[in-house]
C-alpha positions in Angstrom: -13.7 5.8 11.4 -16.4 6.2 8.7 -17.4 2.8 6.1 -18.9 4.4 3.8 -17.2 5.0 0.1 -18.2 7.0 -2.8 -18.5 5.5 -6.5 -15.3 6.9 -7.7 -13.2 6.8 -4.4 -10.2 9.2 -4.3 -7.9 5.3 -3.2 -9.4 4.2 -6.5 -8.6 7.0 -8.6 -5.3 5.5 -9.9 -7.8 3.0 -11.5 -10.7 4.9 -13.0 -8.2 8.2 -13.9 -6.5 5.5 -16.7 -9.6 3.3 -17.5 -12.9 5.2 -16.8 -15.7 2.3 -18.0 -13.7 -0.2 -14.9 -15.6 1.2 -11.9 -19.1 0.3 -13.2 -18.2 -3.3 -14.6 -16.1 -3.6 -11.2 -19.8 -3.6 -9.5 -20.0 -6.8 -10.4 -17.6 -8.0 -8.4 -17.8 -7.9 -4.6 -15.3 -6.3 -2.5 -14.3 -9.2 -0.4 -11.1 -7.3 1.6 -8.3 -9.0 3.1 -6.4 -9.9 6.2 -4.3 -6.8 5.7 -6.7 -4.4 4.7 -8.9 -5.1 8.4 -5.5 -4.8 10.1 -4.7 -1.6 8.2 -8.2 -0.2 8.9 -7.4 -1.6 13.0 -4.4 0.3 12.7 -6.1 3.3 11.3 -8.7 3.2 14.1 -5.6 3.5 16.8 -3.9 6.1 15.0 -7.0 8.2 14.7 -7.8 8.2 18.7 -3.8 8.5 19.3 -3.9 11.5 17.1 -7.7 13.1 19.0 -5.9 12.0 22.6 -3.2 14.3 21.8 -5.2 17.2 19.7 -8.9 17.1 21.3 -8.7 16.6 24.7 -11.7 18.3 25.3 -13.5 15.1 23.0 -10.9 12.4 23.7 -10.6 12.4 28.2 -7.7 10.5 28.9 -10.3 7.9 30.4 -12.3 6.8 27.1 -9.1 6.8 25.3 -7.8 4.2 27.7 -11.4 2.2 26.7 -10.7 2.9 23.4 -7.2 1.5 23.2 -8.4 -1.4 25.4 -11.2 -2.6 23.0 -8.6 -2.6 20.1 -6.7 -4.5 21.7 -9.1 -7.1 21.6 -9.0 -7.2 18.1 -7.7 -10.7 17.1 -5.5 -8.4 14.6 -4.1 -6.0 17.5 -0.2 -6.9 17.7 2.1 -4.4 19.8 4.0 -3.4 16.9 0.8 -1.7 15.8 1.4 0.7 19.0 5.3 1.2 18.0 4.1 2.4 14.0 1.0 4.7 15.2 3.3 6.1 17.4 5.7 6.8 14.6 2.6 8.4 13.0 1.5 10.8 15.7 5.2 11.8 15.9 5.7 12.9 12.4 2.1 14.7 12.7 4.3 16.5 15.6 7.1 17.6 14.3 5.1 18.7 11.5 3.2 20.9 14.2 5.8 22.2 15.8 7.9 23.5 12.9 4.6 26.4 13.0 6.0 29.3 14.9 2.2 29.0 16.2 -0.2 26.4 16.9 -1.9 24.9 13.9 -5.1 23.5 13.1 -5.0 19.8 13.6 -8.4 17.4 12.4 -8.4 14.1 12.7 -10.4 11.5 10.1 -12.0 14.7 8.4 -14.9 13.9 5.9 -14.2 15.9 2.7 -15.9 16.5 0.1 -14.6 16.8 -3.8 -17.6 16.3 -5.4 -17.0 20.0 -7.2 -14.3 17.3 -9.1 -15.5 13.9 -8.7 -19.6 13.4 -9.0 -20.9 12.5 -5.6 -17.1 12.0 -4.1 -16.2 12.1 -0.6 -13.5 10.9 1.5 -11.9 10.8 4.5 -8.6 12.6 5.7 -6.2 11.0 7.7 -5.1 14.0 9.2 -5.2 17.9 8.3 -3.0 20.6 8.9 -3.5 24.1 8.7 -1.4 27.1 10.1 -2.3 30.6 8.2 -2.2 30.0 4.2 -0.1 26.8 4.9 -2.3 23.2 4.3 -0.9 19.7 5.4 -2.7 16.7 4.2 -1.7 13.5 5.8 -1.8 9.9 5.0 -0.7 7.1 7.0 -0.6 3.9 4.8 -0.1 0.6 7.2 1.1 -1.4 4.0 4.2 -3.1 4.0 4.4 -4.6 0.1 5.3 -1.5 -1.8 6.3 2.1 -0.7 3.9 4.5 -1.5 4.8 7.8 -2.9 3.4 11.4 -3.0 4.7 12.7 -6.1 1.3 13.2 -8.2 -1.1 10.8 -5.9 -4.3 11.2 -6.9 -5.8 10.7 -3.6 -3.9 12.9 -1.8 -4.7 15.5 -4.2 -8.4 14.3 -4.3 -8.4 15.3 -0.4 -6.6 18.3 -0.3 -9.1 19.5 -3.0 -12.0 18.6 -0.8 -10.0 20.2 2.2 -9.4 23.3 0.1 -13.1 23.2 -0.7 -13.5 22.3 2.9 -12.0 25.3 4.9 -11.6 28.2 2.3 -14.1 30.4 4.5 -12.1 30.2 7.1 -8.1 30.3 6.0 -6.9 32.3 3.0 -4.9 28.8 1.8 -2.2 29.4 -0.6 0.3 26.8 -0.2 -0.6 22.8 0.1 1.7 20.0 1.1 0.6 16.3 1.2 2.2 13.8 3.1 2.4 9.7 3.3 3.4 8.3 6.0 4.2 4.6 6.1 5.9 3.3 9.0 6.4 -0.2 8.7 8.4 0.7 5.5 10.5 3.9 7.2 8.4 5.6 4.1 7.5 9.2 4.4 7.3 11.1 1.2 5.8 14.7 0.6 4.8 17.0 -2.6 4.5 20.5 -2.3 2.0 22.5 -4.5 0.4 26.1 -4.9 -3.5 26.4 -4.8 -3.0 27.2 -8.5 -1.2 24.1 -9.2 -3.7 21.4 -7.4 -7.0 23.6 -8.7 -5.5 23.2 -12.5 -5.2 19.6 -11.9 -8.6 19.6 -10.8 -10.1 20.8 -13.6 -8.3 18.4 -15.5 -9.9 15.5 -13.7 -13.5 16.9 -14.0 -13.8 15.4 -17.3 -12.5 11.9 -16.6 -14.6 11.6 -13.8 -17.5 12.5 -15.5 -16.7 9.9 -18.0 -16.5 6.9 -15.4 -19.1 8.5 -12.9 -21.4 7.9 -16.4 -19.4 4.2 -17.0 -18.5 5.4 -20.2 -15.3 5.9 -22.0 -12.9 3.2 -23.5 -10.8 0.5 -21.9 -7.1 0.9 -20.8 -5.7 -2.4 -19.6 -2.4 -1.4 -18.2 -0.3 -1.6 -14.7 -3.3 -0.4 -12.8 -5.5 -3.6 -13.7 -4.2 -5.3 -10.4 -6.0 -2.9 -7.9 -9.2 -3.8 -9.7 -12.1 -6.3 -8.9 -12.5 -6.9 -12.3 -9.2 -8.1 -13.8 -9.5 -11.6 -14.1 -12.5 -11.3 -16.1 -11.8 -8.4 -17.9 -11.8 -9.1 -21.5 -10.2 -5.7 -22.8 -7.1 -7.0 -20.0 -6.9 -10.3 -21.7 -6.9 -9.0 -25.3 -4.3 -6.8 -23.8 -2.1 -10.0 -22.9 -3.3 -12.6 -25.6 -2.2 -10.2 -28.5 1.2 -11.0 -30.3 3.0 -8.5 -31.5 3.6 -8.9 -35.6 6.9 -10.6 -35.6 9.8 -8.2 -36.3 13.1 -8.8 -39.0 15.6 -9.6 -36.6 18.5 -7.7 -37.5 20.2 -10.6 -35.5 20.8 -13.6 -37.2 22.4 -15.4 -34.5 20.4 -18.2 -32.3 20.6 -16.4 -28.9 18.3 -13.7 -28.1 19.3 -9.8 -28.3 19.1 -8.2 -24.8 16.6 -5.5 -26.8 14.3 -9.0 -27.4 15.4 -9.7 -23.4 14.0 -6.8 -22.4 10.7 -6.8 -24.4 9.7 -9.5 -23.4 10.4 -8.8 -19.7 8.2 -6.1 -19.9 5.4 -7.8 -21.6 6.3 -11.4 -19.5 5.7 -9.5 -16.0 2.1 -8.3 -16.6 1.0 -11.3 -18.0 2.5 -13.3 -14.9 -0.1 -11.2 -12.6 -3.2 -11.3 -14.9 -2.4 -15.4 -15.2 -2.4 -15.4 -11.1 -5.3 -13.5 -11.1 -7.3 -16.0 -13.7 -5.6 -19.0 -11.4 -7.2 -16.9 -8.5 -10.7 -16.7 -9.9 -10.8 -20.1 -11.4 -10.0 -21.6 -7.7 -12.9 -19.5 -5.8 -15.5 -20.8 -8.8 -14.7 -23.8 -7.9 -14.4 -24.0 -4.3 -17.9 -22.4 -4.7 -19.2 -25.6 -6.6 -19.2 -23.7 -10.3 -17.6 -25.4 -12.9 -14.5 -24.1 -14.7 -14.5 -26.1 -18.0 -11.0 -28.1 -18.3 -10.0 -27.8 -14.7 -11.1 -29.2 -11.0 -9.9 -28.7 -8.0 -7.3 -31.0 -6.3 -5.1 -31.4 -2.7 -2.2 -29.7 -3.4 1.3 -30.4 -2.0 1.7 -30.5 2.3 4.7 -31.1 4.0 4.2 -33.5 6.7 4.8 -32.6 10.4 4.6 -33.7 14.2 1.0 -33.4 15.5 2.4 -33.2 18.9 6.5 -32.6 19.4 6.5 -33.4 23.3 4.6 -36.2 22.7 7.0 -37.1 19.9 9.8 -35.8 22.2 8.9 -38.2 24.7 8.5 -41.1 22.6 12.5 -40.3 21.3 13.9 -39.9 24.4 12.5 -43.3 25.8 14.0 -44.6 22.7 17.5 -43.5 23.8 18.1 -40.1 22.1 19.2 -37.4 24.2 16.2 -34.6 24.6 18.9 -32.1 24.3 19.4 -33.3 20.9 15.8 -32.3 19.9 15.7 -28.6 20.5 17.6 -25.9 19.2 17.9 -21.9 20.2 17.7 -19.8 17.3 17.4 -15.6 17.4 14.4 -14.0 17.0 14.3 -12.3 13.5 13.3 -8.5 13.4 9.8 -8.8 12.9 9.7 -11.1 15.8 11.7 -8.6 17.9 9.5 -5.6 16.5 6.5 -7.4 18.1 8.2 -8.2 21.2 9.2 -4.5 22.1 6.4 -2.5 21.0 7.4 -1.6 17.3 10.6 -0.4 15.5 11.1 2.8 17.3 11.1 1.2 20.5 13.9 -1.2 19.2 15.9 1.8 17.3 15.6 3.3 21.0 16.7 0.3 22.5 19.6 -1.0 19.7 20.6 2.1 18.8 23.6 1.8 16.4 23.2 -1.9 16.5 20.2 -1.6 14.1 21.5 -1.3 11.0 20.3 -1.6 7.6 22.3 -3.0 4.2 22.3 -2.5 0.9 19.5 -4.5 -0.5 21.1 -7.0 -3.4 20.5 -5.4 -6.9 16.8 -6.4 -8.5 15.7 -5.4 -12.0 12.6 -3.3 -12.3 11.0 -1.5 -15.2 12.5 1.9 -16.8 9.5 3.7 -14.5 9.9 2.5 -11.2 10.1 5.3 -8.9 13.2 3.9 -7.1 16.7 5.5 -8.1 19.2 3.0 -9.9 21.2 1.2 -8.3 24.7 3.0 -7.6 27.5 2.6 -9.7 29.5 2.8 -7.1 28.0 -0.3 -4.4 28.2 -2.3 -7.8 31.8 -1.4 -7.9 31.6 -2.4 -4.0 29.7 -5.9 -5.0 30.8 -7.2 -8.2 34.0 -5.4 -9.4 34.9 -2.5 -12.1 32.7 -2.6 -15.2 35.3 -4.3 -17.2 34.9 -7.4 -14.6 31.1 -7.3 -14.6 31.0 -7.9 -18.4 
């Protein structure tokens, strides 16, 4: 699975398509990963020889895909789950396959190249699909915080450009689907667009990325500002959350706050939590690196104290009188646990069947433009009553 990334990446686009200067001053900043982006890139790495096992055999012998698998298994990070959700991966590549009345072209991890849109840009596809005029580009996303969607992703598009670009000597491609795919979350979402459609929005993104190839352009501190390395030391970001508003007539005389002031300052009160945990974030690593942050040190936070050793401890109870039986207690796996124990969620829906089920989540607030659909009138009905009797 290739390292390398181009300047403007097509993952990053949501970033530099809404604030071009951010890529350049983010080079300041070194991209120092995480524990889930090395187990998404493991599970990427088992998806990609699960996906070449089952569409290049003549590259992929059954024999160095069982050294392959082995090796990842190694991998401090490797968990059986992983197996369960690449599995769930490779069998929504095949049903897309076999909905073909023929067999399709199938790639797996394809380099592409956009940089006819993005200066110097290059990526690499999940998976690729192509039966006659028809092109598939898949994603699988191994994230489990938030549910990624299709509709107008800039990567996605970014590839099926560079696929476009990619394989328009060979198939007369008219029609272009993308896909994510994100298992964990029971995700998979899909935009449909002519060759028309995706090459206008092309063109409309050769000028922006012209502007942040070049690092010029204006800051845009907005919603995006948390994907980048620079946001806690951004200082268009903290103008952004440092500036009042002028203060407004209340129409309101009263003492209690309108639910129009409620639901201003929700939606200024939520950014600024995340750029003051990024600051708290930055602060910490200065110091734990020996820099000084003026007004602030580091100190031992709050523990929990604990047995070092519970037989021991056991032991030392039950000479003391208490029953041993006393000291334990059976408690059921949760689903995670079980997920890991069987091999993944689809081996569990196979095994639970119509025991697995899954509830209504409780109502949450979110912001006029989250993508998920309100919650139903009707479950609130269910919940909390009539609207009278939820007033």
């Amino acid at each position: 699975m290739p390292e390398q990334h181009a300047f403007l990446s097509a993952s990053g686009a949501h970033i530099w398509m809404h604030c071009t200067p951010s890529v350049k001053l983010s080079t300041q900043f070194p991209d120092q990963g995480s524990a889930y982006a090395a187990e998404g890139t493991l599970a990427h790495s088992l998806a990609e020889i699960k996906l070449r096992r089952q569409y290049d055999t003549v590259n992929m012998t059954a024999q160095e895909y069982r050294e392959q698998f082995a090796k990842i298994q190694e991998d401090p990070l490797y968990q059986s789950e992983m197996d369960g959700y690449t599995d769930a991966y490779i069998d929504y590549i095949t049903r897309l396959c076999m909905a073909f009345p023929t067999k399709p072209y199938v790639a797996a991890e394809r380099r592409l190249d956009f940089s006819h849109i993005v200066p110097e840009a290059f990526g690499t596809g999940d998976c690729i699909i192509i039966h006659e005029d028809e092109l598939h580009v898949c994603d699988l996303k191994y994230g489990k915080g938030v549910p990624v969607s299709a509709q107008g992703n800039p990567q996605l598009r970014l590839y099926a450009l560079g696929a476009v670009k990619e394989y328009a000597l060979l198939f007369g491609i008219r029609k272009i689907t993308t896909h994510i795919i994100q298992p964990r979350l029971d995700n998979f979402d899909s935009e449909s667009l002519t060759i028309k459609e995706l090459e206008a929005w092309g063109e409309s993104v050769k000028p922006i990325a012209a502007q942040a190839f070049a690092g010029e352009g204006d800051f845009h501190p907005g919603e995006h500002c948390r994907f980048c390395r620079a946001k806690a030391r951004c200082t268009a970001r903290a103008v952004e959350m440092l500036t009042l508003e002028e203060p407004k007539q209340r129409q309101d005389s009263g003492e209690l706050l309108s639910d129009d002031e409620i639901g201003s300052i929700l939606s200024r009160a939520i950014p600024l939590k995340n750029w003051i945990e990024s600051l708290e974030s930055y602060a910490k690593d200065q110091l734990i690196a020996g820099k000084p942050i003026p007004g602030w040190k580091l100190v031992e936070g709050r523990s929990n104290t604990k047995i070092a050793d519970f037989e021991e401890a056991a032991g030392k109870l039950t000479e003391a009188g208490y029953d041993r039986a006393l000291l334990y207690k059976s408690t059921p796996l949760g689903l995670t646990e079980l997920d890991s124990l069987v091999g993944g969620r689809k081996q569990l829906k196979a095994l639970l069947g119509k025991l697995l089920v899954k509830p209504t989540g409780a109502p949450t607030i979110a912001p006029e433009n989250d993508k998920r659909k309100p919650f139903s009138e009707k479950k609130l009905a269910e919940m909390f009553g009539d609207t009278n009797n939820r007033r």
